[in-house]
N, C-alpha and C positions, 0 to 999 in steps of 0.2 A: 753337442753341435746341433745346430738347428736345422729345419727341413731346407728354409732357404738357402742356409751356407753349402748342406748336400747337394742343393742341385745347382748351385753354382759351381761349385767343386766339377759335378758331371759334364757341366758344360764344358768348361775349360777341357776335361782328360778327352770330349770326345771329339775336340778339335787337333789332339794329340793322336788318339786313336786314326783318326781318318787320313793320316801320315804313315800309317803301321803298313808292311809289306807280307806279304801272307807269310814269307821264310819268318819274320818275326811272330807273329804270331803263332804261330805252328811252334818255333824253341819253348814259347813263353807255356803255351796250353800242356807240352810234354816236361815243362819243369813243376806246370803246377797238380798235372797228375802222381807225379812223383812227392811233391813237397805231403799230400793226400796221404800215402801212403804210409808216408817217413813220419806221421804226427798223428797215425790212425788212435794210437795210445789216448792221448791229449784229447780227441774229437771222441771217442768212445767213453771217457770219462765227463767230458760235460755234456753228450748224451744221457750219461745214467742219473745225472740231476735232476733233467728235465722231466725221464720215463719214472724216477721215483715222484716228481709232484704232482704226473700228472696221475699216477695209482693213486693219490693221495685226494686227488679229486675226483676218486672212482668215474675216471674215464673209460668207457665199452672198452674191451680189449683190441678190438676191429680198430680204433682208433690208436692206441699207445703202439699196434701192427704200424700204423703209419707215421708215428713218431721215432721208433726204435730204429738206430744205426745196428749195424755188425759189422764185424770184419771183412764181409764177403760184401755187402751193401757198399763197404767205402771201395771196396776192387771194384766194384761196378761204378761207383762216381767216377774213379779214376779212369776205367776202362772209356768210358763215355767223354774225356777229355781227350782219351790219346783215341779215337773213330774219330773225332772231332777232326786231328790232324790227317787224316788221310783222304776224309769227305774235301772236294773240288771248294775252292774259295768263290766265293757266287760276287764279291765285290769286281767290279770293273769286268763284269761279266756285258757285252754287246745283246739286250735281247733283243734289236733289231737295226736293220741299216736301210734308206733307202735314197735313192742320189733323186734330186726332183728337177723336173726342167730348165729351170735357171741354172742349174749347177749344185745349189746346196746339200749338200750329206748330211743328212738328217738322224742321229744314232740315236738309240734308249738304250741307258746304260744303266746298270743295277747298282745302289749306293748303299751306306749306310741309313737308316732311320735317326739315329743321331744320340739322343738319352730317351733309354727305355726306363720303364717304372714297373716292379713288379711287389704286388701284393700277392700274397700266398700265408697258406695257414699251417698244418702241422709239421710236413713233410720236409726235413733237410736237406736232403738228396738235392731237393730244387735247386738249393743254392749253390751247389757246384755244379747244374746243368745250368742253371741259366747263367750261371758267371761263363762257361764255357760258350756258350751261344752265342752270346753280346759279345764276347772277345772275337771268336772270329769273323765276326761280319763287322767290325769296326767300330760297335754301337757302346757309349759308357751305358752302367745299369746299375739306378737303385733299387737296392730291396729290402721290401717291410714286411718279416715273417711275423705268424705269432709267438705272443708271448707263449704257448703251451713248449715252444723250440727255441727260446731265445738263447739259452745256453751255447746248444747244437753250432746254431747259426753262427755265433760272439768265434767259437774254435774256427770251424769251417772257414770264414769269412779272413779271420786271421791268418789261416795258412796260406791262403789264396792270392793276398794283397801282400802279403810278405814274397812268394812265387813271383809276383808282377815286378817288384822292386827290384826284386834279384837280378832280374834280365835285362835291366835296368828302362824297364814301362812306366807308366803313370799308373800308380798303385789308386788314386782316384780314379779310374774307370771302372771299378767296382765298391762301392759303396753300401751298406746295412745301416737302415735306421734304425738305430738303437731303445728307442722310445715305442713300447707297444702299445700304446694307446690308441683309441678311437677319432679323439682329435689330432692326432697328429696323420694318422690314415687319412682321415677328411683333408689336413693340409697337404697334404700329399699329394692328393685328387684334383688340388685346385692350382699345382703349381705350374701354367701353362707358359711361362717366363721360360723352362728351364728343361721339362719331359714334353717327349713327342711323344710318346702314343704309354700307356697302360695298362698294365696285363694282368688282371685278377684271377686267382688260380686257387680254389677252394673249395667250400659249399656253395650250396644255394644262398645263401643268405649274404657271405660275403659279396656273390657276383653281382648279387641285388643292390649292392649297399651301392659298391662302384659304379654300376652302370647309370643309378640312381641321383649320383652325388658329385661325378666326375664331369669337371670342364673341360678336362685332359684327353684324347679320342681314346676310347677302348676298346681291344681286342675280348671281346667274352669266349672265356675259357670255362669248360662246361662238367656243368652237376650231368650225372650221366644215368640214367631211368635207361636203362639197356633193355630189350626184350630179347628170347629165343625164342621163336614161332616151329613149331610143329607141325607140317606140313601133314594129309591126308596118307601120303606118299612116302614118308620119313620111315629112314632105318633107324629103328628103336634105338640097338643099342649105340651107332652111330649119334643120335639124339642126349642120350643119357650120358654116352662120353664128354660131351660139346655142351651141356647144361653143367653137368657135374665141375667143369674146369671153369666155366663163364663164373658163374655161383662161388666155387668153393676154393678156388688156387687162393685167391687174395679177396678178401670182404669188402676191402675199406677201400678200392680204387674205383676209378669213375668207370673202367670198361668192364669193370663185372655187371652181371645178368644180373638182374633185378626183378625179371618181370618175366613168366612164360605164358606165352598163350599156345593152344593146343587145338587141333582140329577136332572136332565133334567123331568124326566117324574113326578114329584110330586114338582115341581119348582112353577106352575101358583097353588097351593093350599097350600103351605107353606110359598113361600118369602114373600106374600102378610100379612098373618098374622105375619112372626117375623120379616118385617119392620114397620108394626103397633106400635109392642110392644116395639123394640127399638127407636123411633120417641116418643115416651112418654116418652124418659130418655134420650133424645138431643141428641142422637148417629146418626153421618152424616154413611151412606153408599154410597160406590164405587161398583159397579159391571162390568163385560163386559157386552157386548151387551147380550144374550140373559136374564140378570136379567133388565136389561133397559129397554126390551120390556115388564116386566112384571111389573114394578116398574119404571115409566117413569121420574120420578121425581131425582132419587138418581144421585151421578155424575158417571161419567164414569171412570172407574178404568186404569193404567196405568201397566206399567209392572213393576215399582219401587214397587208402591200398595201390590203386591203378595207375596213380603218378608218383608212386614215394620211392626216394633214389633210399634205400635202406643202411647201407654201408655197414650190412649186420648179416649175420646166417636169416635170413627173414627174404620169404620171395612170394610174388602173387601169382594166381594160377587163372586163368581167363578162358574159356573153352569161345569155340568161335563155329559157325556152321560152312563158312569161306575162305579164300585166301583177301577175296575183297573186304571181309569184314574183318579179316586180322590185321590189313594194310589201316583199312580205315581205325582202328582200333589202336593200332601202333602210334600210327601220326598223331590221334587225339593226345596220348597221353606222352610219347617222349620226348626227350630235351635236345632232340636234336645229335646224341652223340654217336652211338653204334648199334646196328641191328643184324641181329642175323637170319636166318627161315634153317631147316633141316629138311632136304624135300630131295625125291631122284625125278620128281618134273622140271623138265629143262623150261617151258612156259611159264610153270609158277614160276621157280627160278627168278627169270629176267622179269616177267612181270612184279615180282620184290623188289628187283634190284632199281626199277624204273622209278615205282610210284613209292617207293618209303624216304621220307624227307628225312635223312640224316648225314653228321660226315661222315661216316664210314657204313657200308654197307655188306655184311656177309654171304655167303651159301656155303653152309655145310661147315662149318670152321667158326670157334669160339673169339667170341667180343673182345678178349682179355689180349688181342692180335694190335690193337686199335695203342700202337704204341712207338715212341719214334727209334727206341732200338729196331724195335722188331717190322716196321717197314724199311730200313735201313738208314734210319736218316741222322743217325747215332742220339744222341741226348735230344731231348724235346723241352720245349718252352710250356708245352699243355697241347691240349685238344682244343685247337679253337671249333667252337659251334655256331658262332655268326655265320655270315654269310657275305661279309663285306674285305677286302685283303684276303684271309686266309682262312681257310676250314678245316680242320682235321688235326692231325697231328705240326704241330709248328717248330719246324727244322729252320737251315740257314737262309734262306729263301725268303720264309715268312716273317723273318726279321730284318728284312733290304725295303728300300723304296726305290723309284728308276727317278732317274733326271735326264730330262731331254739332252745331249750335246749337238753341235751344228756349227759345220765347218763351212766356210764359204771361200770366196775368191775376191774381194770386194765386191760382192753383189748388195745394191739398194732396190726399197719396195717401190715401185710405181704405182 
């Protein structure tokens, strides 16, 4: 099937879609959490296809972490459908009313966006989060994973669109382009006939590609260069807890820590114990020279080192004299996604929380938070990092557009 028949196809279900009553959609998202479950078998078997080719192309392990289903990975897609159903339906939500002196009622009301386009690369999960997503805000949505998941995605995708039918939906409101290729990705990017907005959800390089190549508008969903800042003032082992989890829960996710920088005057009583702790869980560290003289063993860090989102036991170590030159420090180098400081100054504090340009901002509490279970927004689309629509984590919300309505009375303009 071709890209264009796909997004003709979209178009049509999301005219369908935008008919659907949240009691519907709510049966359809708890039948297809269930269907999830009932064909975990089937979906864990063309997982181990995909995790056996991609061993085969001695893929980092940090990455096949991001390709590998389980049994308890597919209770959490499923989970993340049925939160779906009890999060408020944001369609035909009023976000404002106001009556104007002629008379007219003037409302913004919150709608679908219409056909979503999501490119995305190893993670299958995705595809039962963002079929979830687009379903309840009324939106169809194609999606073009990578080939490293295509197996994953072929089961997933199948259960999913069989769930739709069941309930008797348009089973075209979610659609996988089957074709991994690069020019069909390009065509993808330029199908402005058919997709409102596109949502790249990857590396670096993917988000390059789309934002680079796309006619289509796009939501940039973010490569994530995370820092943990060490304040003058931090409790150490507070510090080494909150690095230790940022760092080493998951390698290969955009909100793990990537990057520590450390205050000068509490550097010889901290680095030392949280390269202890990371050195128990393989993680190599880079620092410049003053974390060298304190930790003589780690390598020496480069200037490449200081923006590199690593997605690997691998983290840079930056010592700083300031809280102003760690902000400054921060800002140069990340990508905009999450940051955090470890500090018991209420001043530093808020001054982080002020001047560090990112969507999500911490104190005292690990990066790996930067998540739409874990803000409560149940399954997430990505972390948008723009600045334009949506930032952060992208719940039901960030998949709606508003359309003016306006009631009158026969009133004409003079």
């Amino acid at each position: 099937m071709t890209i264009e028949t796909l997004g003709l196809n979209a178009k049509q279900a999301s005219r369908l879609m935008n008919k659907m009553t949240a009691t519907q959609k709510n049966a359809c998202l708890k039948q297809a959490a269930r269907a999830l479950l009932d064909h975990s078998e089937a979906i864990l078997a063309a997982n181990a296809i995909d995790i056996l080719a991609a061993r085969e192309k001695n893929m980092p392990e940090s990455l096949v972490d991001r390709l590998a289903l389980t049994e308890s990975r597919i209770e959490s897609m499923a989970e993340g459908l049925t939160q779906l159903i009890a999060l408020e339906d944001p369609i035909g939500e009023i976000v404002s009313s106001t009556i104007r002196p002629n008379g007219l009622e003037i409302c913004k009301k919150r709608v679908p966006i219409g056909v979503v386009g999501i490119i995305y690369e190893s993670r299958p999960n995705v595809t039962a989060d963002a079929f979830g997503l687009c379903f309840k805000t009324n939106n169809a949505v194609i999606l073009k994973g990578g080939s490293d998941a295509i197996h994953s995605n072929l089961a997933i995708v199948k259960v999913l669109r069989q769930a739709i039918a069941d309930c008797g939906c348009c089973e075209d409101a979610l659609q996988l382009v089957e074709d991994t290729s690069r020019e069909t990705a390009k065509a993808m990017m330029r199908l402005n006939q058919y997709i409102d907005v596109l949502i790249p959800r990857g590396g670096a390089g993917l988000i390059r590609t789309v934002v680079e190549n796309s006619t289509v508008p796009v939501i940039e969903t973010g490569t994530g260069n995370c820092h943990v800042y060490v304040d003058d003032s931090a409790d150490i082992d507070m510090a080494v807890s909150i690095i230790l989890n940022a760092k080493t829960q998951r390698t290969g996710v955009c909100n793990a820590c990537e990057s520590l920088v450390i205050h000068r005057d509490i550097i010889d009583r901290a680095l030392p114990a949280i390269a202890s702790a990371l050195r128990e869980k393989h993680c190599e560290l880079r620092g410049d020279e003053a974390a060298l003289a304190v930790v003589p063993d780690m390598k020496k860090a480069s200037e490449e080192d200081w923006g590199t989102e690593y997605l690997d036991l691998i983290a840079s170590v930056k010592t700083v004299s300031s809280i102003d030159e760690a902000i400054e420090h921060i800002n140069r180098y990340n990508t905009g996604h999450s940051e955090a400081i470890v500090t018991k100054d209420y001043d530093h504090a808020r001054k982080f929380l002020d001047e560090v340009d990112a969507a999500a901002v911490y104190v005292n509490a690990s990066t790996r938070f930067t998540d739409g279970f874990e803000f409560g927004f149940g399954a997430e689309i990505g972390i948008s990092t723009q600045k334009l629509h949506a930032r952060g984590p992208m719940g039901l919300k960030e998949l709606t557009t508003t359309k003016y309505v306006i009631y009158g009375d026969g009133q004409i303009r003079k």
